[in-house]
N, C-alpha and C positions, 0 to 999 in steps of 0.2 A: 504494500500500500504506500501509497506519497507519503508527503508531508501536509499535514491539515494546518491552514493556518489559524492562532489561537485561540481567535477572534470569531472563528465558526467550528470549533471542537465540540458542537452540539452533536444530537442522535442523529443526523442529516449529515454532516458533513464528511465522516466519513465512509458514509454511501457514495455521496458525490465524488471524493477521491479516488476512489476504486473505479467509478464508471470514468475518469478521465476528468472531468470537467473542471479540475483547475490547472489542466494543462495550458499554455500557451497554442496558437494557432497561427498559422501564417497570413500575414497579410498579402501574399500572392493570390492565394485563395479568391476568385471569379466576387463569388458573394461579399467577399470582405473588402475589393478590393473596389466595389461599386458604392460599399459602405463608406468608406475610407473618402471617395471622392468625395459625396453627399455630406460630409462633416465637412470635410474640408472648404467646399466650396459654396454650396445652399447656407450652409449654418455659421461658415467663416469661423472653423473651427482648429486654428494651428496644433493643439494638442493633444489629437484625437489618440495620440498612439502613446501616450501616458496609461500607467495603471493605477489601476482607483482601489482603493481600498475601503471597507465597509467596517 
């Protein structure tokens, strides 16, 4: 299993871990990379590829 980060070491999050989902994903990627425009340019968004933290 990953690393849960500490802030979501609830009964959830290490479900989540296991299926993947706090992997990283590449911005090459079709879908992310039509996303990535859309921040950037519709919303004038310079920082779109910052992580956010909860």
């Amino acid at each position: 299993m990953t690393d849960v980060p500490p802030a979501l070491a609830g009964a959830v999050a290490p479900m989540m871990a296991e299926k993947g989902l706090y992997q990283k994903h590449s911005l090459d990627h079709p879908l992310l990379k039509v996303f990535a425009m859309y921040l950037e340019k519709a919303l004038v968004n310079e920082h779109f590829k910052q992580e956010v933290r909860i």
